[in-house]
C-alpha positions as CSV (number, residue, x, y, z in Angstrom):
1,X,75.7,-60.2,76.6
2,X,71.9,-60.7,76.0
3,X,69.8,-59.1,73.7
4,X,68.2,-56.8,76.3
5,X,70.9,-55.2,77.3
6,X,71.5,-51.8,75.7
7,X,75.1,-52.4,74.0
8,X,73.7,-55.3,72.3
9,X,70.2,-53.4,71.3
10,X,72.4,-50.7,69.7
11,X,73.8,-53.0,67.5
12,X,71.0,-55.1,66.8
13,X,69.4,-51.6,65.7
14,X,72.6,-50.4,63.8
15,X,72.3,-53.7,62.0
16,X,68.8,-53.2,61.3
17,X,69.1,-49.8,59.9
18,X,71.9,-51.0,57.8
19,X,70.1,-53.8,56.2
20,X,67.5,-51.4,55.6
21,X,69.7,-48.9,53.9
22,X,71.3,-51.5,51.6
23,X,67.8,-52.9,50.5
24,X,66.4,-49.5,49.6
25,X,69.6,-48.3,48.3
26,X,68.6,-47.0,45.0
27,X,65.2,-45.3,46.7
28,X,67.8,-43.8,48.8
29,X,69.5,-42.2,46.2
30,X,66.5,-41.0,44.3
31,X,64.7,-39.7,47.8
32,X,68.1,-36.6,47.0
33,X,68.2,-36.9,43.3
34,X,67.8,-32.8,42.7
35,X,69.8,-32.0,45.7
36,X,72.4,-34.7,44.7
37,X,72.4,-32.4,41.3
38,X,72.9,-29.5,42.4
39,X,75.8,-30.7,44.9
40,X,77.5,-32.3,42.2
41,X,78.0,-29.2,40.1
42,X,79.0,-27.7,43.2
43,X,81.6,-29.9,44.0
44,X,83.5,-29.4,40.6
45,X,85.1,-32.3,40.7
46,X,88.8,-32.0,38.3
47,X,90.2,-35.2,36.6
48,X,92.9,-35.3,38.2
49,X,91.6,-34.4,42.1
50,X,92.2,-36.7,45.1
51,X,88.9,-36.8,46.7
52,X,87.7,-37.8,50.1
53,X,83.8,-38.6,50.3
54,X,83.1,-38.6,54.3
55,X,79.8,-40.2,55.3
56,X,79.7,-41.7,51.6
57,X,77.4,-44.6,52.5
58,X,76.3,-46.6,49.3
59,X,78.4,-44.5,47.3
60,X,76.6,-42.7,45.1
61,X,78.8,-39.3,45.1
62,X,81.7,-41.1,45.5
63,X,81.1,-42.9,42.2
64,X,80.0,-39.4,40.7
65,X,83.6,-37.6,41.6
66,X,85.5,-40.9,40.3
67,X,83.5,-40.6,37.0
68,X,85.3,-37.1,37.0
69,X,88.5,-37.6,38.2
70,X,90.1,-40.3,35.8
71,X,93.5,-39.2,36.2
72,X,92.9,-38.6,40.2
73,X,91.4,-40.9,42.7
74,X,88.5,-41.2,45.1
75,X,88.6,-42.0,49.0
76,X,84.8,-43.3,50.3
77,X,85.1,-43.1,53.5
78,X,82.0,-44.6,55.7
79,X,81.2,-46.4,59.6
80,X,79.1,-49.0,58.0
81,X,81.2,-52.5,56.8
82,X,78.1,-53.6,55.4
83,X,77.0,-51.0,53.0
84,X,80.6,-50.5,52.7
85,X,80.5,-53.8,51.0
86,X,77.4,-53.0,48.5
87,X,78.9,-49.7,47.4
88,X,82.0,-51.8,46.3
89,X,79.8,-54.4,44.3
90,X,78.2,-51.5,42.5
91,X,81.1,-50.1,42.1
92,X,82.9,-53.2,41.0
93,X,79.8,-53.9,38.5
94,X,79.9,-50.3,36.5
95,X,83.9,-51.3,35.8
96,X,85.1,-47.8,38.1
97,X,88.9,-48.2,39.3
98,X,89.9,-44.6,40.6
99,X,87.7,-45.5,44.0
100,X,88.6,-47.0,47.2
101,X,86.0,-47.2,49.9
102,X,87.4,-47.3,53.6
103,X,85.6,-48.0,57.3
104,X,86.5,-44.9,59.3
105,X,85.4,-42.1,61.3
106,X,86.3,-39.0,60.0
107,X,86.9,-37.7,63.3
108,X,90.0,-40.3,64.6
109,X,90.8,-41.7,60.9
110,X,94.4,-41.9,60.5
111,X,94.6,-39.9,56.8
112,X,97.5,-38.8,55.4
113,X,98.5,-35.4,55.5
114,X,97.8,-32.5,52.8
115,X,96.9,-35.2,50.5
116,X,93.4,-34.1,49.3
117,X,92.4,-31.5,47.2
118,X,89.1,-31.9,47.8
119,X,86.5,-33.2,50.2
120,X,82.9,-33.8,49.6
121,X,79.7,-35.3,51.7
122,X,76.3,-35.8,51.0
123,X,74.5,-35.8,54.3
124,X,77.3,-37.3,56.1
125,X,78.8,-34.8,58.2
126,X,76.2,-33.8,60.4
127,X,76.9,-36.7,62.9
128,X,80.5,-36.0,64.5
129,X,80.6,-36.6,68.8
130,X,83.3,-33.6,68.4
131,X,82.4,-31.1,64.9
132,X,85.8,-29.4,65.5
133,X,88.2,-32.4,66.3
134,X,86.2,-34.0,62.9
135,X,86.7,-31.1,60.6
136,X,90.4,-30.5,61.9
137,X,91.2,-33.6,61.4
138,X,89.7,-33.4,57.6
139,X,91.5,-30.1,57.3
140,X,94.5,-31.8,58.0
141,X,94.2,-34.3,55.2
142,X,93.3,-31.6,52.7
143,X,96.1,-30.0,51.2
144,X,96.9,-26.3,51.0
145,X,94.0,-24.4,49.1
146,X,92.0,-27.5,49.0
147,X,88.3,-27.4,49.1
148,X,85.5,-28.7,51.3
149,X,81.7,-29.4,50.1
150,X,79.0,-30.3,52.3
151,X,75.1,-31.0,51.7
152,X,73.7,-30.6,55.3
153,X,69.7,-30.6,56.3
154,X,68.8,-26.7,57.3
155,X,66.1,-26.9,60.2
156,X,63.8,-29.4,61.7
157,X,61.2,-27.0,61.0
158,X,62.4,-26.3,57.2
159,X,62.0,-29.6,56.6
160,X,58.7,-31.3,56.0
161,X,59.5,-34.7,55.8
162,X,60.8,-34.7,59.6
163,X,58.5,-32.8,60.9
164,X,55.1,-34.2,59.4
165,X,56.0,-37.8,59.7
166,X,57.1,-37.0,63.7
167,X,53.9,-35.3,63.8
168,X,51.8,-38.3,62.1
169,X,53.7,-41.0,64.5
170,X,53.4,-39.1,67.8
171,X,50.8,-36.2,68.1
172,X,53.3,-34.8,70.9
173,X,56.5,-34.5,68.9
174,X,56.2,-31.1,68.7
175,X,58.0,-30.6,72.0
176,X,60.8,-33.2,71.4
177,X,61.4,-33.2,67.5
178,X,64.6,-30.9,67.0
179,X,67.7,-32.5,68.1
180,X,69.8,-31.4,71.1
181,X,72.0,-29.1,70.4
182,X,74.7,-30.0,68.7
183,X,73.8,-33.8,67.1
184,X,71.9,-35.3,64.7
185,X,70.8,-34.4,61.0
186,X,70.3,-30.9,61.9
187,X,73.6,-30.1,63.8
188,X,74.9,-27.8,60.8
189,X,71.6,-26.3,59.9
190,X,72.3,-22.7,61.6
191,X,74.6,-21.1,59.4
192,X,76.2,-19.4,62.8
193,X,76.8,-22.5,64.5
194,X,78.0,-24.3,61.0
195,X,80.8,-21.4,60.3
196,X,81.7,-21.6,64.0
197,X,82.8,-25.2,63.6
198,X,84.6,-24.6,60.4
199,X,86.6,-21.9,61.4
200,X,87.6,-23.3,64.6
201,X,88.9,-26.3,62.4
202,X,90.9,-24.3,60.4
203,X,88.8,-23.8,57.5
204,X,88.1,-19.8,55.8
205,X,85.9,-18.4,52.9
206,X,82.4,-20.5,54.5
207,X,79.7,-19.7,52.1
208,X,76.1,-21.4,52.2
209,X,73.8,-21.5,49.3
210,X,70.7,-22.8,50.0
211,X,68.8,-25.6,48.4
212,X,65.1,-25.8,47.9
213,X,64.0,-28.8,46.7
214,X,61.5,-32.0,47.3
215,X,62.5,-35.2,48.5
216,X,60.9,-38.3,47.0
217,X,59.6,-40.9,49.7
218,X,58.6,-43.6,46.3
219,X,56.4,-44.5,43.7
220,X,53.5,-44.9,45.6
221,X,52.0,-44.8,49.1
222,X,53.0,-48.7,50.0
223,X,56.6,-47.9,48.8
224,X,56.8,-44.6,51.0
225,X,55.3,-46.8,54.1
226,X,57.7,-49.5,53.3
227,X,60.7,-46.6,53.7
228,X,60.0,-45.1,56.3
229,X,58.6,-47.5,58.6
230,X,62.3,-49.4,58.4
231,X,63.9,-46.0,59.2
232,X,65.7,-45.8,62.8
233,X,64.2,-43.2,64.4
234,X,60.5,-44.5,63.0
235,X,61.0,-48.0,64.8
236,X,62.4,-46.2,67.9
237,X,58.9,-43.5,68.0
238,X,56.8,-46.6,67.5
239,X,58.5,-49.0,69.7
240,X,58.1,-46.2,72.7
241,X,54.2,-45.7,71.8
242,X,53.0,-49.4,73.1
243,X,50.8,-51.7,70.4
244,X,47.8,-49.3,70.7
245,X,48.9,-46.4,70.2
246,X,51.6,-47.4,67.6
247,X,48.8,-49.1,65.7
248,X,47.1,-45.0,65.5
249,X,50.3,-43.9,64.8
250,X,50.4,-46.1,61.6
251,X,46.9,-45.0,60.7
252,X,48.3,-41.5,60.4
253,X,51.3,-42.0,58.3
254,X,49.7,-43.9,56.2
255,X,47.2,-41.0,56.1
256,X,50.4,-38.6,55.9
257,X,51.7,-40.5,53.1
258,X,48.7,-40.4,51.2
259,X,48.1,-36.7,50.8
260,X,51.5,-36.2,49.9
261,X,50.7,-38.7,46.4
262,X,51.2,-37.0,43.3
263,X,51.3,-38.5,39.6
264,X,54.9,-38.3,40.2
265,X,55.2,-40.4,43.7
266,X,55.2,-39.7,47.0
267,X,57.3,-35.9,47.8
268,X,57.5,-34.3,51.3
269,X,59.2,-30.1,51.3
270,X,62.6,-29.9,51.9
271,X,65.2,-27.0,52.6
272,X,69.4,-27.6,52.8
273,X,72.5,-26.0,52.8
274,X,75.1,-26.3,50.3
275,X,78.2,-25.3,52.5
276,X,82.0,-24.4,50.9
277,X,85.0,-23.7,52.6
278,X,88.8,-23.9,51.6
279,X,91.9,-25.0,53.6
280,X,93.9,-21.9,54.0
């Protein structure tokens, strides 16, 4: 296989995005910090809970429940070997032992059964081939009464730091910017379509709060650039745009970027939902 077919691109970019992830891991984490708060109250993590953290990627909330559950333990469960890897070395580093991180899908891992009593994710849930096969098969693993917590992305055009840096890249993503139905970071953002899935999975008692806070792009303007320019869905906008137009399309984020500075960094409007549900 050569590098130009498309199985081997696909990795090359899952690679990519990877790396990318694990570099700016920390900026990553501070990007959510407010909505990261408000999810961990709302997860109410017990000491002694089993938790499952699907989607966990560097770890962050799964390191937050095991801080919690002392007496319990903590499941990370992630695609990603790589970051995988760094969320066990920062792990490993702040001395925490009631956590295990694991490579899995959450929609074909094998978990044991009515083991949980609680399962959490942070932005890692909206990304399942199948919603129902994935949240049955998560229902399956929590135990009777158990709870599930999810922090999902309400809509495209809820969100400003989708749809102003699509709009800065590529002046005609207006007509292409919300994903199809059913994928991507918005595939749980209609409260309709979100309680749908649940139920059909098994799950009762779906409640959304919502969640109004900014994300945090960096320090500064070069920071922000740097982020978002090694995000997927950036590389593949500018790689579709041809070396003139891509080099206009950077003029505008940049411009983008900059007149979303503050004393405090660089902050684009965001909207979520907080979404609860219980295993019968």
């Amino acid at each position: 296989m050569t590098s130009n077919q498309p199985g081997a691109r696909r990795d090359e970019a899952d690679q990519a995005a990877g790396e990318h992830r694990i570099t700016h891991a920390d900026l990553f984490d501070a990007e959510v910090r407010p909505h990261n708060e408000r999810f961990r109250a709302a997860t109410a993590v017990g000491p002694r809970d089993r938790v499952l953290d699907i989607g966990c990627g560097a770890g962050e909330s799964t390191r937050d429940a095991a801080r919690v559950a002392v007496a319990g333990h903590v499941v990370g469960l992630d695609l990603s070997a790589a970051i995988l890897e760094h969320a066990r070395r920062v792990s490993d580093n702040e001395g925490l032992r009631t956590l295990t991180f694991v490579q899995g899908n959450a929609q074909t891992h094998a978990f044991p059964a009515e083991h949980f009593d609680l399962c959490i994710s942070r932005f890692g849930a909206m990304f399942f081939a199948d919603p129902v096969a994935a949240f049955t098969n998560v229902r399956e693993a929590l135990r009777p009464g158990a709870r599930l917590v999810l922090l999902v992305w309400q809509d495209h055009g809820r969100n400003e730091w989708s749809w102003a840096i699509r709009a800065a890249l590529d002046v005609d993503a207006a007509a292409r910017a919300t994903s199809p139905a059913g994928t991507g970071p918005f595939s749980l953002a209609d409260p309709d379509v979100a309680e749908r899935i649940l139920t059909a999975a098994g799950f009762t008692d779906v409640v959304f709060t919502d969640v109004h806070e900014p994300v945090f792009y960096g320090p500064d303007v070069a920071t922000a650039y740097d982020l978002v320019l090694g995000l997927r869905h950036v590389r593949e906008i500018l790689a579709g745009l041809g070396p003139a137009l891509a080099e206009q399309a950077l003029g505008r984020l940049r411009a983008t970027l900059a007149a979303h500075e503050t004393d405090r960094g660089v902050h684009f409007d965001s909207r979520a939902w907080i979404i609860t549900a219980r295993r019968p």
